[in-house]
Every structure is written in structure tokens, then in C-alpha cells.
C-alpha positions as YAML, in Angstrom:
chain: A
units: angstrom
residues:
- id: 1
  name: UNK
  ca: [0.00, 0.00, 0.00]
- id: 2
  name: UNK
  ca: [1.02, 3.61, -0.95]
- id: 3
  name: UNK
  ca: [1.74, 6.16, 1.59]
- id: 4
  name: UNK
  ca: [0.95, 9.48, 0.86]
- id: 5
  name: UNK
  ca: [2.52, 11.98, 2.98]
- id: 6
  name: UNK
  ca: [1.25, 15.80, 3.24]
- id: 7
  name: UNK
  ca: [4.18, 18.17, 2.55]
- id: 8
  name: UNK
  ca: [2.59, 20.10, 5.34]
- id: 9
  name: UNK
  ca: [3.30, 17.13, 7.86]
- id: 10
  name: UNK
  ca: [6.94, 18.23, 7.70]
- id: 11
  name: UNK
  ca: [6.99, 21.26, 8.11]
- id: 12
  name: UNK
  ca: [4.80, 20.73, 11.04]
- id: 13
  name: UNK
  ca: [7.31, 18.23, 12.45]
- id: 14
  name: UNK
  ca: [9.99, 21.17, 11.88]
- id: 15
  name: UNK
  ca: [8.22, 23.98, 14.28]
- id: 16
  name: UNK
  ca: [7.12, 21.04, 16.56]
- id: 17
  name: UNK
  ca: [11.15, 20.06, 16.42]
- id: 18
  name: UNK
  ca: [12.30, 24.13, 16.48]
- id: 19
  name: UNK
  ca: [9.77, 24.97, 19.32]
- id: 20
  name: UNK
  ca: [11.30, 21.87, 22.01]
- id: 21
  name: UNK
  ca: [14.47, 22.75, 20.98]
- id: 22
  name: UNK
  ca: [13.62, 26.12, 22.33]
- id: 23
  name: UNK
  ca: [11.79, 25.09, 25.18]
- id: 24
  name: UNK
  ca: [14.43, 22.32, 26.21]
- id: 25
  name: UNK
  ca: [17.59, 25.66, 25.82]
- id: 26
  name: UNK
  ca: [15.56, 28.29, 28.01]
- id: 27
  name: UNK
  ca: [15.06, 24.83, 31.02]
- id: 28
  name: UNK
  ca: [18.74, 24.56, 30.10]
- id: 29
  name: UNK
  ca: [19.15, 28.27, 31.43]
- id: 30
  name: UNK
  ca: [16.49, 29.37, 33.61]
- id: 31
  name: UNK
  ca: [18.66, 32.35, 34.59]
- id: 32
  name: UNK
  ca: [18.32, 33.47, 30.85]
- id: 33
  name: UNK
  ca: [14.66, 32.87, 31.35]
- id: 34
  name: UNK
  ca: [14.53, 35.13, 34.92]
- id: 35
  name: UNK
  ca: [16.39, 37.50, 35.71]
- id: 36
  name: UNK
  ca: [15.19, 39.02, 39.30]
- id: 37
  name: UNK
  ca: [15.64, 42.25, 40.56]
- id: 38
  name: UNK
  ca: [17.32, 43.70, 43.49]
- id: 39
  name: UNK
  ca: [14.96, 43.33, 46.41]
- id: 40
  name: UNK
  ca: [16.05, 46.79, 48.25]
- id: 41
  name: UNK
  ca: [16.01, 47.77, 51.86]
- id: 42
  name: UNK
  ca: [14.75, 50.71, 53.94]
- id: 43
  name: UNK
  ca: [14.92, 51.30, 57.26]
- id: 44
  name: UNK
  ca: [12.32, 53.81, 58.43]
- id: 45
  name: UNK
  ca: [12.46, 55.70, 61.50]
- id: 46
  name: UNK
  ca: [9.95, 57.40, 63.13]
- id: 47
  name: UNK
  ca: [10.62, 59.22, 66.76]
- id: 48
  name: UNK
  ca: [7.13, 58.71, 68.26]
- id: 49
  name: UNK
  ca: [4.50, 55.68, 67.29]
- id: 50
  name: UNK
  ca: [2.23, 58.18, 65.75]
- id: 51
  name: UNK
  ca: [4.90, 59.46, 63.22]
- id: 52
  name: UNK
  ca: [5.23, 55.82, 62.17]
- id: 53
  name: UNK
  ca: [1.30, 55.23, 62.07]
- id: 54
  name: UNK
  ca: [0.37, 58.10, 60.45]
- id: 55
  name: UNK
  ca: [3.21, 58.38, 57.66]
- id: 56
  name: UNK
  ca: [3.61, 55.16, 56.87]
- id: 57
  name: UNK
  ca: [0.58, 54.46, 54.22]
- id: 58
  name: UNK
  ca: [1.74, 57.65, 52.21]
- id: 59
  name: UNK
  ca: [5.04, 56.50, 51.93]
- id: 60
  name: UNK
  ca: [4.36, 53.27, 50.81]
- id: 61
  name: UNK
  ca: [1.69, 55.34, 48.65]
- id: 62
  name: UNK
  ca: [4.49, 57.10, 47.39]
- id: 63
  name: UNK
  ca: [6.41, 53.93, 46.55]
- id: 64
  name: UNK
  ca: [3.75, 52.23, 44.87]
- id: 65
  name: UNK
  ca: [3.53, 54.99, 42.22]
- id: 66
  name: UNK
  ca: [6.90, 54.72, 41.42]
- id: 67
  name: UNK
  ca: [6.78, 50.60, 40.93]
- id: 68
  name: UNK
  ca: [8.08, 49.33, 44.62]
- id: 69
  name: UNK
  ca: [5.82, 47.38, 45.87]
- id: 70
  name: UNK
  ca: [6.49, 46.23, 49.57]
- id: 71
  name: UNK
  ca: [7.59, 42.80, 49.99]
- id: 72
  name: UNK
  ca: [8.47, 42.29, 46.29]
- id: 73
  name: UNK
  ca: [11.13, 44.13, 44.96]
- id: 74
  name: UNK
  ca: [11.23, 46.44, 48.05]
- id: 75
  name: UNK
  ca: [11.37, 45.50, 52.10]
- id: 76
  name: UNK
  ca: [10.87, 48.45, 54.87]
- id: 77
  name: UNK
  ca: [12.35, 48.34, 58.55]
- id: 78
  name: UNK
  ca: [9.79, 49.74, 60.24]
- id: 79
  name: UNK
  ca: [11.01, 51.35, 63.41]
- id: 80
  name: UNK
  ca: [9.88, 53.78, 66.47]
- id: 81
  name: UNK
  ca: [11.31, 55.33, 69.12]
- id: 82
  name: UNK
  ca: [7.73, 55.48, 70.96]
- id: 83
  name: UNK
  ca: [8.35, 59.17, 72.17]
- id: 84
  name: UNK
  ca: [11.59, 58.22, 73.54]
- id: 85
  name: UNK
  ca: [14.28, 59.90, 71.78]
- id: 86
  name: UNK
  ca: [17.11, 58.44, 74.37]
- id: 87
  name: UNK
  ca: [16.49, 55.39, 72.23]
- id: 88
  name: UNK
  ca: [17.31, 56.53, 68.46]
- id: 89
  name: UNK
  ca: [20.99, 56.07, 68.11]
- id: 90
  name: UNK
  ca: [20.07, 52.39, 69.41]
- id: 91
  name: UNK
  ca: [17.61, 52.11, 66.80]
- id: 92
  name: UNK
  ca: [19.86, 53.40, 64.06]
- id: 93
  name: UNK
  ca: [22.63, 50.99, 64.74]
- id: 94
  name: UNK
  ca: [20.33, 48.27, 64.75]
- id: 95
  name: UNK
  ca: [19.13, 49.33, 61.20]
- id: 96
  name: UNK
  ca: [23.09, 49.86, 59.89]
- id: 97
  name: UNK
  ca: [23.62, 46.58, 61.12]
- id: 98
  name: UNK
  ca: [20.73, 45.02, 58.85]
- id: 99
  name: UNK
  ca: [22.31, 46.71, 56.04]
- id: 100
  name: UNK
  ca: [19.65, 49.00, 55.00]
- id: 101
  name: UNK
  ca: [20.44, 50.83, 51.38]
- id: 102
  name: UNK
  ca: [18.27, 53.79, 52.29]
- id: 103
  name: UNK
  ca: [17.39, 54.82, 56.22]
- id: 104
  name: UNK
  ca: [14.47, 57.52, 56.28]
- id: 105
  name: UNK
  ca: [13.90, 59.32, 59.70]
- id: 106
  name: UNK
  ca: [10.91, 61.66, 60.45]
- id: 107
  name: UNK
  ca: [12.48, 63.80, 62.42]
- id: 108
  name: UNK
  ca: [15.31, 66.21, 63.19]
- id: 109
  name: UNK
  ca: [16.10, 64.32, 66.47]
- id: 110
  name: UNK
  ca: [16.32, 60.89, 64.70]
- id: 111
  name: UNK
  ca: [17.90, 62.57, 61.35]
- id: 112
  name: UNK
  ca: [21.03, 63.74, 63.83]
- id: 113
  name: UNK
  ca: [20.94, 60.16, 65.94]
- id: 114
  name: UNK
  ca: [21.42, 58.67, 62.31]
- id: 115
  name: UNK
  ca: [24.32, 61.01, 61.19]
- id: 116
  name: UNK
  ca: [25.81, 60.29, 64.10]
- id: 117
  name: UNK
  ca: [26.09, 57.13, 63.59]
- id: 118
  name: UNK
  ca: [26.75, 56.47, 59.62]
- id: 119
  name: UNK
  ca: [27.74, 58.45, 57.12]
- id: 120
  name: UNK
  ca: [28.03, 55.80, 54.55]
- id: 121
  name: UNK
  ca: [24.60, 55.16, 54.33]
- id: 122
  name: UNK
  ca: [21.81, 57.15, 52.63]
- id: 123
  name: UNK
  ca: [19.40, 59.20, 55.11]
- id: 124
  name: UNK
  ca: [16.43, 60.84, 53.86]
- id: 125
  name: UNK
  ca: [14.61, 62.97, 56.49]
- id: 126
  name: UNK
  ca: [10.91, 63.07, 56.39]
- id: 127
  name: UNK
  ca: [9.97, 67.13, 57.01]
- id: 128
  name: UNK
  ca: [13.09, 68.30, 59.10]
- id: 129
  name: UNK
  ca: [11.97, 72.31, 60.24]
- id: 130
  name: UNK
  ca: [15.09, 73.28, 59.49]
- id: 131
  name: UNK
  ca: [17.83, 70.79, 58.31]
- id: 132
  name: UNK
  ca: [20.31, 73.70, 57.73]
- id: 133
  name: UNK
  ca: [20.20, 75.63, 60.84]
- id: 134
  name: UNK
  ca: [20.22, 72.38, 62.69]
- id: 135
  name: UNK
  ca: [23.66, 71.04, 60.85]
- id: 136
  name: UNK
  ca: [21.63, 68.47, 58.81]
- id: 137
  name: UNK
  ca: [22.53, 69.73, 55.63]
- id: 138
  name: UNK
  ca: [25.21, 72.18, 53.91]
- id: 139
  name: UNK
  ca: [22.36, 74.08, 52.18]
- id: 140
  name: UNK
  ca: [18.85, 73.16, 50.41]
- id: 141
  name: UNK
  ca: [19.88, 72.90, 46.72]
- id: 142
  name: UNK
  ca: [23.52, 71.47, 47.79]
- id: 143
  name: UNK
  ca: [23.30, 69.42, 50.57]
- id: 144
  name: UNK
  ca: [26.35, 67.23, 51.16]
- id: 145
  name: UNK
  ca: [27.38, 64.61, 52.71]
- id: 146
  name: UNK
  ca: [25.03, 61.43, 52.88]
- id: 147
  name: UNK
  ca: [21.89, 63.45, 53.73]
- id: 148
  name: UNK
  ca: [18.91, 64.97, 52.25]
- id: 149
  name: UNK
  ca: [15.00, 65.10, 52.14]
- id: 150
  name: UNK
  ca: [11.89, 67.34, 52.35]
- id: 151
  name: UNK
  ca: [11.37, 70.32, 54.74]
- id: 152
  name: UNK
  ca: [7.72, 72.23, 55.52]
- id: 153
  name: UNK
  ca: [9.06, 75.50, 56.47]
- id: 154
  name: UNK
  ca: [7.87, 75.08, 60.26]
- id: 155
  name: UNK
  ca: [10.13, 77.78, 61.72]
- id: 156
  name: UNK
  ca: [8.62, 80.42, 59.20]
- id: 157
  name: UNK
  ca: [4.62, 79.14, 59.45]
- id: 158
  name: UNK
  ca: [4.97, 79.65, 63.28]
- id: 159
  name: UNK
  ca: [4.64, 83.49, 63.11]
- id: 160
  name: UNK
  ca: [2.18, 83.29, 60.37]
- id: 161
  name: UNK
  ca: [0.25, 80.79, 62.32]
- id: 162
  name: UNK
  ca: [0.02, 83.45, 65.51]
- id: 163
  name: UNK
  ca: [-1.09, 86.03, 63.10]
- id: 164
  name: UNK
  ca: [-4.16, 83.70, 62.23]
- id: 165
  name: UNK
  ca: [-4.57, 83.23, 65.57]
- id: 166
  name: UNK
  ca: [-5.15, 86.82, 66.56]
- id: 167
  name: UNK
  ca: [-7.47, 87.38, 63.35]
- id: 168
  name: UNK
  ca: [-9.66, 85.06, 64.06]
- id: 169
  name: UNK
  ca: [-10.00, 85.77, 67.87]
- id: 170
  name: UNK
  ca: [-8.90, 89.78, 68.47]
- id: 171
  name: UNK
  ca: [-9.12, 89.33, 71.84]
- id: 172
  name: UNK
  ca: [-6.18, 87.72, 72.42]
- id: 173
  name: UNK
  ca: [-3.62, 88.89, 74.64]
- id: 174
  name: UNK
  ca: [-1.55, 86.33, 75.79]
- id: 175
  name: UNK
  ca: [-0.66, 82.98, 73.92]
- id: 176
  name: UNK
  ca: [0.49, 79.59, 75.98]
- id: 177
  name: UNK
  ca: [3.36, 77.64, 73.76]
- id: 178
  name: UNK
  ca: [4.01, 74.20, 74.78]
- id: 179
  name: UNK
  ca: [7.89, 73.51, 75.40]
- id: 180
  name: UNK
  ca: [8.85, 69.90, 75.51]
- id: 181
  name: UNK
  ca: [11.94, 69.42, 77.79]
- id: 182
  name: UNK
  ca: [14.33, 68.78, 76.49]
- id: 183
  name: UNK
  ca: [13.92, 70.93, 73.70]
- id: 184
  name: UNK
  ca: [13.79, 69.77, 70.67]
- id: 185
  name: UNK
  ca: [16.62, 71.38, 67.87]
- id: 186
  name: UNK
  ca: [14.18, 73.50, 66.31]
- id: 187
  name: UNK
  ca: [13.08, 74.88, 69.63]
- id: 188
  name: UNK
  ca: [15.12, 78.48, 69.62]
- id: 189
  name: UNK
  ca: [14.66, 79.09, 66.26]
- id: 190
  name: UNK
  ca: [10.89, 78.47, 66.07]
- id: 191
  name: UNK
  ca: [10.50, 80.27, 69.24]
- id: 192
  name: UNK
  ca: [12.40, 83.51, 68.00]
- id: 193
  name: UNK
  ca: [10.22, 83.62, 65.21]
- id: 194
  name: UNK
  ca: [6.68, 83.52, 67.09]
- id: 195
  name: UNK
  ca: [8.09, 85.86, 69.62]
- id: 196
  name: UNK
  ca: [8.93, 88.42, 66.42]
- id: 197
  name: UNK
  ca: [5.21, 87.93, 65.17]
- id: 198
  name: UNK
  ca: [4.13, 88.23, 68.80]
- id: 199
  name: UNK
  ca: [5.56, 91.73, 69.56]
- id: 200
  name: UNK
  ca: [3.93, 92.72, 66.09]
- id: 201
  name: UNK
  ca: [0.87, 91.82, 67.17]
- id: 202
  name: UNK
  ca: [0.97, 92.97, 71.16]
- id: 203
  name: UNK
  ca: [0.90, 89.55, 72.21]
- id: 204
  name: UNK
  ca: [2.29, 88.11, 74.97]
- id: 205
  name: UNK
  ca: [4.04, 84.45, 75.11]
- id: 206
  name: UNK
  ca: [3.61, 82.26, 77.53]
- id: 207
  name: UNK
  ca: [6.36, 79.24, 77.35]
- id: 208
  name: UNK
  ca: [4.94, 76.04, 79.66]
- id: 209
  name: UNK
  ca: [7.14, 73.07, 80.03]
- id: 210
  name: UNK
  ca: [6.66, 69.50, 80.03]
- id: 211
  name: UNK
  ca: [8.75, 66.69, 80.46]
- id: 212
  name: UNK
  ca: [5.99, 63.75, 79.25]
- id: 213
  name: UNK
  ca: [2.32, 63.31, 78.50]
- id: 214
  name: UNK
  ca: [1.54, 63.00, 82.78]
- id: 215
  name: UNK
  ca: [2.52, 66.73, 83.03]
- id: 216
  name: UNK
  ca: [-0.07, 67.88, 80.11]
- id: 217
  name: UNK
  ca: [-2.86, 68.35, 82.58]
- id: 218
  name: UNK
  ca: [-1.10, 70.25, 85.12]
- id: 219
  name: UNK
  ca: [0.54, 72.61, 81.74]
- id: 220
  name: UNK
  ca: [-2.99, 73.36, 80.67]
- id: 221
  name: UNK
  ca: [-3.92, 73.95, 84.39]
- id: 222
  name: UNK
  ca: [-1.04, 76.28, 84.55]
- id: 223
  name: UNK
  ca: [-2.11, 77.87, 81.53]
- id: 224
  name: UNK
  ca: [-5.48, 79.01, 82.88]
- id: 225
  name: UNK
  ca: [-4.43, 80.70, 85.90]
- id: 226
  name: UNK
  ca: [-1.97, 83.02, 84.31]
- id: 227
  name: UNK
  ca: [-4.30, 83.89, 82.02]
- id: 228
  name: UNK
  ca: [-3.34, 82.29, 79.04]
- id: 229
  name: UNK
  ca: [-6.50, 83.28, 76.42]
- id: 230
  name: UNK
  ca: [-4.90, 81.08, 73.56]
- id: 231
  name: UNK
  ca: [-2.53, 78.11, 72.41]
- id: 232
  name: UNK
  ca: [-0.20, 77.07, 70.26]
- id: 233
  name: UNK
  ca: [1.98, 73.88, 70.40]
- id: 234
  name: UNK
  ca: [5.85, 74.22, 68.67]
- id: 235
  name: UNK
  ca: [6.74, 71.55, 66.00]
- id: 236
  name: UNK
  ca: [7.79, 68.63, 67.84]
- id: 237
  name: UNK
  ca: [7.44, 64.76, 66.93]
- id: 238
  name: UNK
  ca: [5.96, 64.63, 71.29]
- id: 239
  name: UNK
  ca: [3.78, 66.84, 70.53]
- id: 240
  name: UNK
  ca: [2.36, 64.73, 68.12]
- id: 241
  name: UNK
  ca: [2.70, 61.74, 69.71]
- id: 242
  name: UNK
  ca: [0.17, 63.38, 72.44]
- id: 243
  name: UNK
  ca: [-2.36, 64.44, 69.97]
- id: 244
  name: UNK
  ca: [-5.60, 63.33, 71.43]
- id: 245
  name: UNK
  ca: [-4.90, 64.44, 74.77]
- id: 246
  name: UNK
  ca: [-3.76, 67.89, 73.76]
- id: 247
  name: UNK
  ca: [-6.89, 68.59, 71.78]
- id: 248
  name: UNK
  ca: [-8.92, 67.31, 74.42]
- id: 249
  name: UNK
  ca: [-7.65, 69.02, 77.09]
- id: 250
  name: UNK
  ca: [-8.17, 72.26, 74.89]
- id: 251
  name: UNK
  ca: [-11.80, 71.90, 74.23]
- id: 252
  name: UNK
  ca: [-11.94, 71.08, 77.98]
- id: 253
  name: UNK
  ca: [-10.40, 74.30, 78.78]
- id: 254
  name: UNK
  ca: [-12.38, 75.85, 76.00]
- id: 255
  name: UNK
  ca: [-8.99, 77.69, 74.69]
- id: 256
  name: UNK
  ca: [-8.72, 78.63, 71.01]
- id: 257
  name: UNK
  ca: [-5.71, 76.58, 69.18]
- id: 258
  name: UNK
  ca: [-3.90, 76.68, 66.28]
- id: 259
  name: UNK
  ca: [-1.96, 73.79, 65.14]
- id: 260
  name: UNK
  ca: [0.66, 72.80, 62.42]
- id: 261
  name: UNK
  ca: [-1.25, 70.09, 61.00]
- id: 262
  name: UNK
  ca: [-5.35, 69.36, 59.66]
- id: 263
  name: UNK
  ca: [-4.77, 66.08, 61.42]
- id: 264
  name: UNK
  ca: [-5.65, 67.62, 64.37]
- id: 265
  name: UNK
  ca: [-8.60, 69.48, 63.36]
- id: 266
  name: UNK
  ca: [-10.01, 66.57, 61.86]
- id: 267
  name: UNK
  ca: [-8.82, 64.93, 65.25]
- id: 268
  name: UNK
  ca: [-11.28, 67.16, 66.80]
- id: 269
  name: UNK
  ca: [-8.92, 70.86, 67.63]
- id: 270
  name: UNK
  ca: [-10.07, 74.24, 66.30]
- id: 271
  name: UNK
  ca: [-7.83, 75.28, 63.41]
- id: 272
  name: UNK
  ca: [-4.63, 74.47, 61.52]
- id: 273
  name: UNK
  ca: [-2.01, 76.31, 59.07]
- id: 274
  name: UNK
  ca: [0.60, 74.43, 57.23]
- id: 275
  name: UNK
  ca: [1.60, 71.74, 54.90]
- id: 276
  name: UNK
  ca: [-0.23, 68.58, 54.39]
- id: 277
  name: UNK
  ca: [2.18, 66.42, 56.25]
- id: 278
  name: UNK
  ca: [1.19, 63.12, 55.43]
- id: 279
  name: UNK
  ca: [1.20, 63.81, 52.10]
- id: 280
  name: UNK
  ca: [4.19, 65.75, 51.92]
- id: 281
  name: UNK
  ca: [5.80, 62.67, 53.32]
- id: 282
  name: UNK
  ca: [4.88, 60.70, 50.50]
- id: 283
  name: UNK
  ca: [7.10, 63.19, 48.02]
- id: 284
  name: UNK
  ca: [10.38, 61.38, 50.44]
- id: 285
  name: UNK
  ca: [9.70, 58.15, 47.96]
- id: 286
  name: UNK
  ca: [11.09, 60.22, 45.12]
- id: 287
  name: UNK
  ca: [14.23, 60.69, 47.14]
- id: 288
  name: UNK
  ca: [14.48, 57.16, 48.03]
- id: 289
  name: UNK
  ca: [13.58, 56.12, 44.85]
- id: 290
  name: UNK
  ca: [16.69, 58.56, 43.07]
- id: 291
  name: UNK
  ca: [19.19, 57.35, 45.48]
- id: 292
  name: UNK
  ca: [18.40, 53.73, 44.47]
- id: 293
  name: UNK
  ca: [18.83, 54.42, 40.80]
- id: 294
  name: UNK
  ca: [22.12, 55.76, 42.05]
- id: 295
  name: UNK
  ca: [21.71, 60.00, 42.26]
- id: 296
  name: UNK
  ca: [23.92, 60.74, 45.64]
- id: 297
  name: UNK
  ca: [22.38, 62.59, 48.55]
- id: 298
  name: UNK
  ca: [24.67, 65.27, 48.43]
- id: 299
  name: UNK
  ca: [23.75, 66.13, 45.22]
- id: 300
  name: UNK
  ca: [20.09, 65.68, 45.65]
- id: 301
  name: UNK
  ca: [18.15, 69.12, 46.33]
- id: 302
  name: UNK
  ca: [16.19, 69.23, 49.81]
- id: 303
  name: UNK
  ca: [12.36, 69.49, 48.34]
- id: 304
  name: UNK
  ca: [10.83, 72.51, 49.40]
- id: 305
  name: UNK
  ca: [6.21, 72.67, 49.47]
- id: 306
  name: UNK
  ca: [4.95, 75.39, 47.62]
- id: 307
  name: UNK
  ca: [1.17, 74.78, 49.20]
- id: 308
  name: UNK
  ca: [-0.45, 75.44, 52.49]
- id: 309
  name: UNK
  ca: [-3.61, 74.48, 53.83]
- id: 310
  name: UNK
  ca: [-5.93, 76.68, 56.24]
- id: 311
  name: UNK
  ca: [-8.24, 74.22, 57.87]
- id: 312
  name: UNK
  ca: [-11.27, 75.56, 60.50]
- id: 313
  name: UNK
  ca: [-13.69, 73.58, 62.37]
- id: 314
  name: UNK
  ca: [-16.70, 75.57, 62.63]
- id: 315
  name: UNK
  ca: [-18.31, 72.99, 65.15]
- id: 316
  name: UNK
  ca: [-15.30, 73.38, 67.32]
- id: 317
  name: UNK
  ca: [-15.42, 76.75, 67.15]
- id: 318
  name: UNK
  ca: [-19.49, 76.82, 68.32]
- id: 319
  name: UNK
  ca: [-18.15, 74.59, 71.10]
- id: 320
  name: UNK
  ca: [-15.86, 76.80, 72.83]
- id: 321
  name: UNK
  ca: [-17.99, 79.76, 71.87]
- id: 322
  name: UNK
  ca: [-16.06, 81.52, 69.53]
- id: 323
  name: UNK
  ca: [-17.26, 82.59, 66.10]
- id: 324
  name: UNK
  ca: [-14.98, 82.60, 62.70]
- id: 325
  name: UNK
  ca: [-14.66, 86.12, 61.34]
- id: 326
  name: UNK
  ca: [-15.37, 85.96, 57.36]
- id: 327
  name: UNK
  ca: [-12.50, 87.22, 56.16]
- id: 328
  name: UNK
  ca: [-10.88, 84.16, 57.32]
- id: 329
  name: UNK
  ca: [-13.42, 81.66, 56.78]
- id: 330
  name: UNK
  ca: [-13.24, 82.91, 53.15]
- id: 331
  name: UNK
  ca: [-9.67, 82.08, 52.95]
- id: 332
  name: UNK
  ca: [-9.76, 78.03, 54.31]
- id: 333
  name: UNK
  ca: [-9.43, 75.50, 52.10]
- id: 334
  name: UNK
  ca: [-11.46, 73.16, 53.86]
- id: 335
  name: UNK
  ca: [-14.04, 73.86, 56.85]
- id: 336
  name: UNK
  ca: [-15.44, 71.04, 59.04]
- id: 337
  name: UNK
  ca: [-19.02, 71.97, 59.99]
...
């Protein structure tokens, strides 16, 4: 019997012979066939629980856009101090010693523990007030050494923040600030510039100390009885880390306060002028993500915000009988009702 065969049947047996051969090299090579990626480490640092809480979903926000995805081709040290700053250089060495390609710190405190203590490794500082005058950095658009990140202008709001204060509530006279002892790096230089927009204004400050959260009552107490008619609360990673009591202790003693951040306004406080600050962390991915692609920190410009946000809480405001003038309800850019 006579076999015909198709002409196609070869050239099927070809491909079918072409494609195993093909399929038989890339088994042959699997590192051909895959080729992973780096998996990078960061060591984040945060100085009190709520800086790691509250920052850490816009940073990893942050990451995400840019393609790092946590536990895939990116894994974060997540670390805290818990309010106890003795405890940051400890922190940082433990992080050096897990080899960490990037370390970011959220604070000034923990952004001078870590330059202390390496100055091989990357640091990117999550809002420092004022990494220059503190000896973070060389300047903003140079800033040497193995350090850079974003700032909020803290030192310079403070004055501005008083002068909101007084418009809103022309009474006041004399305004409590909170001072965390010790004082934080930032403390003099913040200070010097709400006493400036103080003696503008013919207001008097009122400095009360604390050394933890048990002395917050007795501050507020304190406050009171010199006739304190107003608070404000200095940029300080304790201050916070004591958020809830702060704010409730000034609706209890029905004293109009200004803070740095809406946080606490949505928290429940009266008012707030300043950067978004959960959000403004999120812009430290970019850093982290330039270093890692090999841009050095000393060449790497400290980022700067160009926005500010006036946030009022007209409820609050009802509740500790107050009302908001309209020429600076006009100018919020959110109101809570």
C-alpha cells in the first residue's frame, strides 16, 4: 500500500522540532529565562509611634507609584522610638547593622541620631523644620554629605500661624506655647520667630514646660491661671505623639488653638495652618527612589512645598464659643461643619 505523505506534515514536524528545541535551551538556562531584581532595603524611622502610624501608608503610597511594591522588589524596617528619643541612636545601629540601602527618619532628632552614627549610608529625612540651621545639611539645593530630604518650612509658618490666631480671635492677649523638655533642635529658632510675630501683634508668650504626656494636665492647668487666652503647640514629633490628649484638654479648657497640622482638626482641635504632612511625606519616595537608581544625597536638592492648607472647624469653634470672622473663613481650604 502507498503512503501518501502531506508536505505540510513536515513542516509541522519542523516547528514542533524548532519549538522543544527552544523550550528544552531556556530549562537549560532558567537564569536566561529570569532574571530578578534587586529586592532593596529601607529602614524607616519614626521618633514617636504616631509618626510611624500616620506616615507610613503615604510613603508606601508614594512607593507604589513609582513601581516598589512592599515585599516584592522592596522591604521596609519599620522602626519607632515610641516618644523616647534616648532610644534613636540604638535604633539606628540596629538598622546599619541590617544593612539598609536607604534609612528615612521623620524627624530632626532621629535625622542627627542617624548622622551620628553612619555616614556611609543614605538618610532621607521626612519634614526636618530646618535641616540647615540644625547642621543636617550644607544648604537646600547642595546638601552634602550622605543626607537629604523634604522640609515644611515650620520655623517660618509659626509666626504666620500666631497672626491667624489673633485674626480670628482679636481678643487675644496672651498665647500659651508648649515647650517639651528637652527641647527639641528646632526649639530656639521656632520660638524667636513667634516671639517676632508676637511683639507685632501685642501679644504676649507664655512658654509652659513638660517633660511627658503626665505633666499635660497640670501645663494646661497652669495655663489658665496666668491667664493664658490662647494656644499654640511648637513643631515637635511629642507633641504629636500626644495628639488626642492635647486637643482634648483644649476643648476642655475651651482655649482657642492653632496647630501645624489638619490632622488635628479633623482629630477634633479648632484650626490648623501648614503643609499637608502626610502627604508631603509621600514626596520622600522620590528621594528614596533617586538614590536607588544611584543620584547621591549630596547632590540631591532638599524638596521645598509650595502649598499650604488653612483648615477651621466651625463645630469646634461653636463649642468653645467663639465665632470665625469671614475674612478668614473665606480664605480656608477646607471647613469642618
Amino acid at each position: 500500500m502507498t503512503v501518501v505523505r502531506s508536505p505540510w506534515s513536515v513542516v509541522g514536524r519542523s516547528i514542533f522540532g524548532l519549538t522543544l528545541g527552544a523550550m528544552l535551551l531556556a530549562l537549560s538556562f532558567p537564569a536566561l529565562a529570569q532574571q530578578p531584581g534587586k529586592v532593596h532595603r529601607i529602614g524607616y524611622l519614626a521618633s514617636a509611634r504616631t509618626g510611624l502610624t500616620y506616615t507610613q501608608e503615604a510613603f508606601r503610597k508614594g512607593l507604589s507609584a513609582l513601581g516598589y511594591i512592599e515585599g516584592q522588589n522592596i522591604f521596609i524596617e519599620w522602626r519607632s522610638a515610641e516618644g523616647k528619643l534616648d532610644r534613636l541612636p540604638g535604633l539606628v545601629d540596629d538598622l546599619v547593622q541590617k544593612k539598609v540601602d536607604v534609612l528615612v527618619v521623620t524627624s530632626v532628632q532621629a535625622a542627627l541620631a542617624a548622622k551620628r552614627v553612619t555616614q556611609a549610608i543614605p538618610i532621607v529625612f521626612a519634614i526636618a523644620q530646618d535641616p540647615v540651621g540644625t547642621g543636617l545639611i550644607a544648604s537646600l539645593a547642595q546638601p552634602g554629605g550622605n543626607i537629604t530630604g523634604v522640609t515644611d518650612f515650620a520655623r517660618e509658618l509659626a509666626g504666620k500661624r500666631l497672626e491667624l490666631l489673633k485674626e480670628t480671635v482679636p481678643k487675644i492677649s496672651r498665647a500659651a506655647i508648649l515647650k517639651w523638655k528637652p527641647a527639641g533642635p528646632d526649639y530656639a529658632a521656632e520660638m524667636n520667630e513667634i516671639e517676632m510675630a508676637a511683639r507685632a501683634l501685642g501679644v504676649r508668650v507664655q512658654p509652659v514646660e513638660v517633660r511627658g504626656a503626665e505633666d499635660l494636665a497640670n501645663a494646661f492647668a497652669a495655663m489658665s491661671k496666668t491667664g493664658a487666652n490662647a494656644f499654640m503647640g511648637l513643631t515637635d514629633t511629642r507633641f504629636a505623639g500626644n495628639r488626642k490628649t492635647i486637643i482634648d484638654l483644649g476643648l476642655k479648657n475651651r482655649l482657642p488653638v492653632i496647630y501645624q497640622d489638619k490632622v488635628f482638626v479633623e482629630g477634633g482641635g479648632l484650626m490648623s495652618y501648614g503643609t499637608n504632612r502626610a502627604q508631603w511625606r509621600g514626596r520622600v519616595a522620590h528621594h528614596v527612589d533617586k538614590i536607588l537608581k544611584g543620584t547621591k544625597p549630596a547632590n540631591l536638592p532638599a524638596e521645598q512645598p509650595t502649598n499650604f492648607e488653612l483648615v477651621i472647624s466651625l463645630r469646634v469653634a461653636k463649642q468653645i464659643g467663639i465665632t470665625i470672622p469671614p475674612n478668614v473663613l473665606v480664605r480656608a481650604d477646607k471647613v469642618i461643619r
